[in-house]
Backbone as CSV, one residue per row, in Angstrom:
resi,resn,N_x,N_y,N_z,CA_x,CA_y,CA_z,C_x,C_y,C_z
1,UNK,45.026,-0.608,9.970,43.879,-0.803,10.826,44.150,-0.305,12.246
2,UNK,45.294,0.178,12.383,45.748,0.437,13.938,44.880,1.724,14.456
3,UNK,45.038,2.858,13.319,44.252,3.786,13.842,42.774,3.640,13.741
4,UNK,42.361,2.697,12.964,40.707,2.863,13.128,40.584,1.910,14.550
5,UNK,41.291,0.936,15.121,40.980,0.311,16.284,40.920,1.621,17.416
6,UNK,42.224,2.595,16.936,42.582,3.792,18.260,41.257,4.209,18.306
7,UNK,40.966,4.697,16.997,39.431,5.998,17.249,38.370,4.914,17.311
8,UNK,37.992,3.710,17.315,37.015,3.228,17.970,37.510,2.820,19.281
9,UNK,38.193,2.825,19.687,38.503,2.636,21.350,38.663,3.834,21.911
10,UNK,38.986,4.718,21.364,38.442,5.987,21.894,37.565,6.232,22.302
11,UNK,36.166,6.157,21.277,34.795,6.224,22.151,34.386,5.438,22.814
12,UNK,34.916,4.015,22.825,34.336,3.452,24.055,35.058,3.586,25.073
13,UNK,36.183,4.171,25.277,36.909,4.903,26.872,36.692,5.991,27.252
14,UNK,36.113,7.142,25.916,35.619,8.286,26.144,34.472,9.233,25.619
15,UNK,33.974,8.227,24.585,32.117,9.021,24.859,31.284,8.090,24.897
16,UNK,31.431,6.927,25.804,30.205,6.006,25.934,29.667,6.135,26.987
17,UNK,28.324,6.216,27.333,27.919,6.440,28.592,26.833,6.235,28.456
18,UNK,26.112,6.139,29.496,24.971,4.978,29.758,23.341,5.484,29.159
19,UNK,23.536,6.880,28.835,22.448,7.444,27.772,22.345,6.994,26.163
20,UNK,24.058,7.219,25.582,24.302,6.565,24.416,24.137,5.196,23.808
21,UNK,24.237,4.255,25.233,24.353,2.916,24.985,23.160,2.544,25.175
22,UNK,21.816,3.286,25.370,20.398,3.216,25.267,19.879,3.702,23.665
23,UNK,20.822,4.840,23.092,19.912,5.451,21.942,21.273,4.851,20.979
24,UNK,22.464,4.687,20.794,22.919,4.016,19.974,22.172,2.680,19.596
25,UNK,21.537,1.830,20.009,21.254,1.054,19.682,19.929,0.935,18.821
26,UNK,19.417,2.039,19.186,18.081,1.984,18.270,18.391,2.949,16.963
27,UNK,18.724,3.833,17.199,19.428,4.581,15.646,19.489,3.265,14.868
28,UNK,20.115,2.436,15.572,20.920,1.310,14.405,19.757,0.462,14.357
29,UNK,18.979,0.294,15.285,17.786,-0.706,14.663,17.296,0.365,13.683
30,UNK,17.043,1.124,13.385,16.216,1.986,12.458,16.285,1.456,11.153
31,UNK,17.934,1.441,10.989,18.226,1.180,9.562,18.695,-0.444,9.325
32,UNK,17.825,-1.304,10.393,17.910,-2.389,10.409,17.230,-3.266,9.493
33,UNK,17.588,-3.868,8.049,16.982,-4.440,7.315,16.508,-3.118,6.120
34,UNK,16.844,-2.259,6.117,16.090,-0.878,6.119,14.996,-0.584,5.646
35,UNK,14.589,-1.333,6.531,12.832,-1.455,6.880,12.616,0.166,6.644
36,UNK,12.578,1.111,7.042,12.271,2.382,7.806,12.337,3.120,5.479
37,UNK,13.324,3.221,5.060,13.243,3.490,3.870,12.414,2.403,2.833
38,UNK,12.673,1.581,3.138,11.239,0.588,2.385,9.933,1.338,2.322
39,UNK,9.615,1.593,3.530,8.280,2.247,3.961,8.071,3.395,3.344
40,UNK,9.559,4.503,4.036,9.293,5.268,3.012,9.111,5.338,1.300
41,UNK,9.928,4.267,0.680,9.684,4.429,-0.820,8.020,3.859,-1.060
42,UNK,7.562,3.069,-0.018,6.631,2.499,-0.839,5.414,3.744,-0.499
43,UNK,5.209,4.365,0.409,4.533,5.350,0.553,4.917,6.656,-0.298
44,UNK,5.891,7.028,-0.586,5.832,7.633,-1.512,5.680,6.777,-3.491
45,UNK,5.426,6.091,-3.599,4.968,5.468,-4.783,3.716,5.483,-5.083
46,UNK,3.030,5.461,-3.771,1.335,5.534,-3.861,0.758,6.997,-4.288
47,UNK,1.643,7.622,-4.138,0.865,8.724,-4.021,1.749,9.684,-5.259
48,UNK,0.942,10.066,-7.050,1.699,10.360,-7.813,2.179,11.825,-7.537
49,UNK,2.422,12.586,-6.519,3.252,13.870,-6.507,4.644,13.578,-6.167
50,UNK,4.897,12.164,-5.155,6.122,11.950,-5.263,6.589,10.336,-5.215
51,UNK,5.512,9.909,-6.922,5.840,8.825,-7.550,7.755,8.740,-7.761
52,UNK,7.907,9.511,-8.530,9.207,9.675,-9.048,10.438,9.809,-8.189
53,UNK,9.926,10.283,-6.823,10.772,9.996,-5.555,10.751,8.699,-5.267
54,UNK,9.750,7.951,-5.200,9.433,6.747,-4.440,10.160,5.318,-5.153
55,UNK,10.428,5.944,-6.398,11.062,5.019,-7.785,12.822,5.180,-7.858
56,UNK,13.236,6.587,-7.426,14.437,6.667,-6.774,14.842,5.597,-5.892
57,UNK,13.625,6.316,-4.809,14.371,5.207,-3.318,14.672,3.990,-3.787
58,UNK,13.435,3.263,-4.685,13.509,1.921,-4.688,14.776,1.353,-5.689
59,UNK,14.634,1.908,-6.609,16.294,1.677,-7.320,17.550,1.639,-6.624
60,UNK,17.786,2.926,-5.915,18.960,2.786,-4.992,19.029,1.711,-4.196
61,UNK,17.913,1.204,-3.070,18.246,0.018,-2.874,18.119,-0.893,-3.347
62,UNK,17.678,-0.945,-4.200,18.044,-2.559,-5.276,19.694,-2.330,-5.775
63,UNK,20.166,-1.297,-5.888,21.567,-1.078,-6.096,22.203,-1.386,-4.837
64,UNK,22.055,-0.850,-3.440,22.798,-0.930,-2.655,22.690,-3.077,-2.251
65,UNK,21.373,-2.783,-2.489,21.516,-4.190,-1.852,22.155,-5.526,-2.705
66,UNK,22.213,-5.536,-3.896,22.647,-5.725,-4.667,24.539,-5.604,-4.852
67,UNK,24.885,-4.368,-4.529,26.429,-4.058,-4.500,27.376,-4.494,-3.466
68,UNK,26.367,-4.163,-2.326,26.810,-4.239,-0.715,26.534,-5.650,-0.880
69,UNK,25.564,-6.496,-0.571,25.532,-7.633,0.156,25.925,-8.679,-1.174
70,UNK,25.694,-8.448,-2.388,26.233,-9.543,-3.184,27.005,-9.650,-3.752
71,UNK,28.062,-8.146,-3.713,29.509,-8.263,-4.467,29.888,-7.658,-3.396
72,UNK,30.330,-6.393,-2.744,31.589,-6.053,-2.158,31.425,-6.865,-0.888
73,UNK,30.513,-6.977,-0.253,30.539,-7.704,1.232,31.258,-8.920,0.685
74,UNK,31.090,-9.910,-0.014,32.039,-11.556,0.109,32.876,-11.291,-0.589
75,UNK,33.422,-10.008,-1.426,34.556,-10.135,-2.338,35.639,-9.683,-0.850
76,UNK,35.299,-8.660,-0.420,36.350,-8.068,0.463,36.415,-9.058,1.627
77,UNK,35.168,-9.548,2.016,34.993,-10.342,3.365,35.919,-9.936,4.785
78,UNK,36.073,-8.673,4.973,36.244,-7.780,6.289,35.828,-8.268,7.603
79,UNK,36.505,-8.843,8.131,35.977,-9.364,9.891,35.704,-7.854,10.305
80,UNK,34.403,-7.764,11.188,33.963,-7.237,12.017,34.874,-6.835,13.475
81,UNK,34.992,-5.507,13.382,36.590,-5.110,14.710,35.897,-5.832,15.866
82,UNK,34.374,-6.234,16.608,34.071,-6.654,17.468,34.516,-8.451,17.393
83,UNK,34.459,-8.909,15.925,35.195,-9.901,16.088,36.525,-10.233,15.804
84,UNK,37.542,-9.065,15.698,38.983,-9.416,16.033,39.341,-8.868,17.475
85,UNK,38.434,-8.089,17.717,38.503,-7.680,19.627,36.896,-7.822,19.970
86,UNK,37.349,-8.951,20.916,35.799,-9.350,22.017,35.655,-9.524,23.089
87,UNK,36.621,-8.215,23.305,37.008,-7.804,25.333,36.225,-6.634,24.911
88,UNK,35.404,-6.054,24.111,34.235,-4.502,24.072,32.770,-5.671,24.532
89,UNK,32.126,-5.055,25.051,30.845,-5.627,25.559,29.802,-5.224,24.604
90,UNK,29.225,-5.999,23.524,28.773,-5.694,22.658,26.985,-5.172,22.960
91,UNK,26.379,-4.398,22.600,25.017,-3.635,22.966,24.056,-4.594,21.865
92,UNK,24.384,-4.747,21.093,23.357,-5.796,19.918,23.904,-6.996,19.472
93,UNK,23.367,-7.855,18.424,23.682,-8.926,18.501,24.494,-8.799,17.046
94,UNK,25.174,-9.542,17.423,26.552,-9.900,16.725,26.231,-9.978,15.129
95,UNK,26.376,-9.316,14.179,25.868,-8.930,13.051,26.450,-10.311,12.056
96,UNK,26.038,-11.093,11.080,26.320,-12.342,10.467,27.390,-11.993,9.616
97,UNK,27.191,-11.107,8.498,27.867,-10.567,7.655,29.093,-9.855,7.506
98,UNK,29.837,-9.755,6.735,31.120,-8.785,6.402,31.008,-7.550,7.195
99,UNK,32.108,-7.205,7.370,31.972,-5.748,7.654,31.901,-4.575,7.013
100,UNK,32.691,-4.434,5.489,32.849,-3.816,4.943,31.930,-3.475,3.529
101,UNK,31.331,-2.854,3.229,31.402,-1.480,3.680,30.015,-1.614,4.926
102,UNK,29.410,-0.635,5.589,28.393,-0.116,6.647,27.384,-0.254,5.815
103,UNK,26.420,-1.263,5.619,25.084,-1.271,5.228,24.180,-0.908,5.328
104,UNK,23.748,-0.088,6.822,23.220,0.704,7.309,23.362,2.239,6.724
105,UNK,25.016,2.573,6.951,25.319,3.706,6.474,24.834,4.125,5.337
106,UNK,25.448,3.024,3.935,25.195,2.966,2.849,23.851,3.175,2.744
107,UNK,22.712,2.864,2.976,21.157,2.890,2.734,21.027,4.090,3.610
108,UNK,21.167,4.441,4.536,20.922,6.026,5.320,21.659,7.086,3.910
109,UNK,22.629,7.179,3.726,22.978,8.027,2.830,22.548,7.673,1.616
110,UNK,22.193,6.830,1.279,22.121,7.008,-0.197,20.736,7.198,-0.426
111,UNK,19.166,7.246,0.531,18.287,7.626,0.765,18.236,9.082,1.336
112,UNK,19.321,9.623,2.269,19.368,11.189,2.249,20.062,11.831,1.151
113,UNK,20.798,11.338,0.251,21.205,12.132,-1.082,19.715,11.647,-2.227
114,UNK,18.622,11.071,-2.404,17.935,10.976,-3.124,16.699,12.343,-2.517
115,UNK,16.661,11.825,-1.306,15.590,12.527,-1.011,16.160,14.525,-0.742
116,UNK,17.231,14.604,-0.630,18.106,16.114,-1.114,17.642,16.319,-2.317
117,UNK,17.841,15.535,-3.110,17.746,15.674,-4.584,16.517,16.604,-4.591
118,UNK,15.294,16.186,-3.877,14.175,16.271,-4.017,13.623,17.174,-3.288
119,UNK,14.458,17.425,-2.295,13.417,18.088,-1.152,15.134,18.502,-0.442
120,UNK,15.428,19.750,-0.606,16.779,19.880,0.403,16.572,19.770,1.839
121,UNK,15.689,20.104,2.449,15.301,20.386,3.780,14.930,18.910,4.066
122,UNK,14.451,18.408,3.442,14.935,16.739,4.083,15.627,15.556,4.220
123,UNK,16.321,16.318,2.928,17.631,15.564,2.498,18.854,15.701,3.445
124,UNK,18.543,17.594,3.865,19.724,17.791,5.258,19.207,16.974,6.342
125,UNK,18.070,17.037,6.826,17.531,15.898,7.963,18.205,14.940,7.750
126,UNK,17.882,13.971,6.827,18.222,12.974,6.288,19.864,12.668,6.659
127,UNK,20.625,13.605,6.301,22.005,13.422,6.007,22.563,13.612,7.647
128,UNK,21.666,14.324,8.576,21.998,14.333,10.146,21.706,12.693,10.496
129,UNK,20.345,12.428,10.546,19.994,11.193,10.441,21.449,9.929,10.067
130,UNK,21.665,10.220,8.583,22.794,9.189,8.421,24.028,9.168,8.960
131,UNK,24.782,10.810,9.490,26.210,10.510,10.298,25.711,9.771,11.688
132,UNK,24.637,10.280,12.198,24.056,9.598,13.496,24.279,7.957,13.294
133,UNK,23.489,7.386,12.214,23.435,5.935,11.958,24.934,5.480,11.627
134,UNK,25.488,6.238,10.929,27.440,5.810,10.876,28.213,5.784,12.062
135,UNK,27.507,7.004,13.267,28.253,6.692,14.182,27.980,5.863,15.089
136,UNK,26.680,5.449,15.185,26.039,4.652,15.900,26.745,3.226,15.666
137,UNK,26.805,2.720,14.123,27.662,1.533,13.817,29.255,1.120,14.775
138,UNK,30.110,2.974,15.076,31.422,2.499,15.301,30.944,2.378,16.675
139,UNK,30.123,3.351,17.370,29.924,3.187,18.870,29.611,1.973,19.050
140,UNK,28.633,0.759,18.615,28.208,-0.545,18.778,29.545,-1.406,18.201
141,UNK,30.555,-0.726,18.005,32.092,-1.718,17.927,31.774,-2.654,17.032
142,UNK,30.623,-2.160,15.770,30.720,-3.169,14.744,31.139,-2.837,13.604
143,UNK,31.634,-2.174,13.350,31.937,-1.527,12.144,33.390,-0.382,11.846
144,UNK,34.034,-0.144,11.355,35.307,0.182,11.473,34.958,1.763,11.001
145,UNK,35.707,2.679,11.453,35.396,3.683,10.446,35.448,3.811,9.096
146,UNK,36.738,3.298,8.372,35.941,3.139,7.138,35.432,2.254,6.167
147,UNK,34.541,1.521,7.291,33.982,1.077,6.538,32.453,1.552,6.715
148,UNK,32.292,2.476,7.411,30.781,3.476,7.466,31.511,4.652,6.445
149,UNK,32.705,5.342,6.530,33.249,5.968,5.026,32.962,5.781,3.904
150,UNK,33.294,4.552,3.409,32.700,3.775,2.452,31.357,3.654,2.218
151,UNK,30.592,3.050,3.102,28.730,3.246,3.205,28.405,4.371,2.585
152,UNK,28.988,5.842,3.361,28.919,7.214,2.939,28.698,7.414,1.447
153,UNK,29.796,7.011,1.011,30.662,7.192,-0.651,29.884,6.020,-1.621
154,UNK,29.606,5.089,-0.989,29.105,4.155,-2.158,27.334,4.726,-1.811
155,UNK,26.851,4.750,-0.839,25.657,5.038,-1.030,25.389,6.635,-1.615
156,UNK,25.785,7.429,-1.628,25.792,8.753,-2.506,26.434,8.460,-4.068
157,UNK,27.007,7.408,-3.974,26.917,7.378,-5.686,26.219,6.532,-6.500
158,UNK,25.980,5.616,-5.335,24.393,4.785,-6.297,23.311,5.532,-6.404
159,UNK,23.231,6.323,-5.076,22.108,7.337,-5.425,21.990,8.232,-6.144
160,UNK,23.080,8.667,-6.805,22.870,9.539,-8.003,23.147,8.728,-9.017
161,UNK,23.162,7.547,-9.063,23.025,6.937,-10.437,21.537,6.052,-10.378
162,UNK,20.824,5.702,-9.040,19.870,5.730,-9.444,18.687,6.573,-9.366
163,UNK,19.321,7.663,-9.401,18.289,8.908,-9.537,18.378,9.160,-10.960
164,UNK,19.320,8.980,-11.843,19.540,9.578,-12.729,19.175,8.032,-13.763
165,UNK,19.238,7.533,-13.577,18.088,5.868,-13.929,16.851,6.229,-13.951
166,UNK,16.182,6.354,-12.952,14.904,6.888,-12.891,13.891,7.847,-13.776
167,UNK,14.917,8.948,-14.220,15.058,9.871,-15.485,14.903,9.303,-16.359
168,UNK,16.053,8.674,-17.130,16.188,7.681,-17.945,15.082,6.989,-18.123
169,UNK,14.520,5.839,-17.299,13.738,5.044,-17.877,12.712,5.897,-17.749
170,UNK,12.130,6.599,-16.754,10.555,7.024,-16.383,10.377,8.549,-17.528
171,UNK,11.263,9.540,-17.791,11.186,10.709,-17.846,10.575,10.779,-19.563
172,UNK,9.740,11.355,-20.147,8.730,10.894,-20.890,9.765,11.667,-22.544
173,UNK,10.279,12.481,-21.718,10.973,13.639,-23.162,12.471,12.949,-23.193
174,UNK,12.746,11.795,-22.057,14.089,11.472,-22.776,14.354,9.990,-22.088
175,UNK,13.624,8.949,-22.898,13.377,7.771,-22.790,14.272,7.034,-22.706
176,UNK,14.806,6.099,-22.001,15.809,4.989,-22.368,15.798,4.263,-23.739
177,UNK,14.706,4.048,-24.004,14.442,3.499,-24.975,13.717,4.203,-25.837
178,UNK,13.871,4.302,-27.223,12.893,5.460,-28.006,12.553,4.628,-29.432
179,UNK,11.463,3.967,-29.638,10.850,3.355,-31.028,11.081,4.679,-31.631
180,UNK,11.709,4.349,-33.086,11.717,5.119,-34.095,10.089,4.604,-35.258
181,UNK,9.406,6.124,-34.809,8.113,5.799,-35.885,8.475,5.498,-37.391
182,UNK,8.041,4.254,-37.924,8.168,4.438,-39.293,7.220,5.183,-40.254
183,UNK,7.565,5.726,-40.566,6.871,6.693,-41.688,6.480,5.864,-42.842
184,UNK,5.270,6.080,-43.547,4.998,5.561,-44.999,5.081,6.382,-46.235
185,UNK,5.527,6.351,-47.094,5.643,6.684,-48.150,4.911,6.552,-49.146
């Protein structure tokens, strides 16, 4: 843990400054609760050209939220680096939960690898969007680097497993489930 304390004390001795510590904080409200992808899945559900996107999003976070907050967050139970050092002057309020992995991160990426899937040109947005929200986590001294690493890695692989779920159950030529017609004789 020595070097992830170095490179988060790094940026707060050498790229924090009084512009960042205005827009770091809202990046991170963005993906606060992740309200902001909710919206998006449910607006794309309404509308059937990108039903099948909107059924992505929502799987992945029922996965992330599900993985992150009800198994790896209390199995690992990771103190927060702002609460083993609380000489950094914290910009938001003191987050309840584990640290490990970046929950934020995790739902930023694993919503820009669904929506790549779908749309590359917004999926790259998307994926600018999520290092922004990972770094935003270490700049607000709540989160370790890797444990927004992790966010990265677990949210890009739920998202391709629940993209590939989505297929599965929804996709009409290759069903999860397939009744075998009985024939009469």
């Amino acid at each position: 843990m020595d070097w992830e304390f170095t490179l988060l004390n790094y940026i707060q001795n050498n790229i924090r400054t009084d512009f960042l510590d205005k827009l770091m904080p809202v990046i991170s409200f963005m993906g606060k609760l992740s309200l902001m992808w909710v919206i998006i899945a449910a607006a794309c559900l309404c509308f059937r050209k990108t039903r099948k996107l909107g059924r992505s999003l929502t799987f992945d976070m029922i996965f992330n939220l599900i993985a992150s907050s009800c198994i790896i967050k209390p199995i690992v139970n990771r103190p927060r680096p702002c609460v083993l050092d609380n000489t950094v002057e914290l910009l938001v309020g003191l987050p309840f939960d584990a640290s490990f992995p970046s929950g934020h991160t995790l739902f930023a990426f694993g919503a820009a690898t669904i929506l790549f899937i779908y749309n590359k040109w917004l999926g790259i947005a998307a994926y600018i969007f999520g290092c922004l929200m990972a770094f935003s986590r270490m700049y607000l001294y709540v989160h370790f680097p890797t444990d927004v690493l992790f966010g990265a890695v677990f949210g890009v692989a739920f998202a391709i497993t629940a993209y590939k779920l989505e297929g599965m159950i929804f996709d009409r030529d290759k069903p999860i489930f397939r009744l075998r017609s009985i024939k009469h004789q």
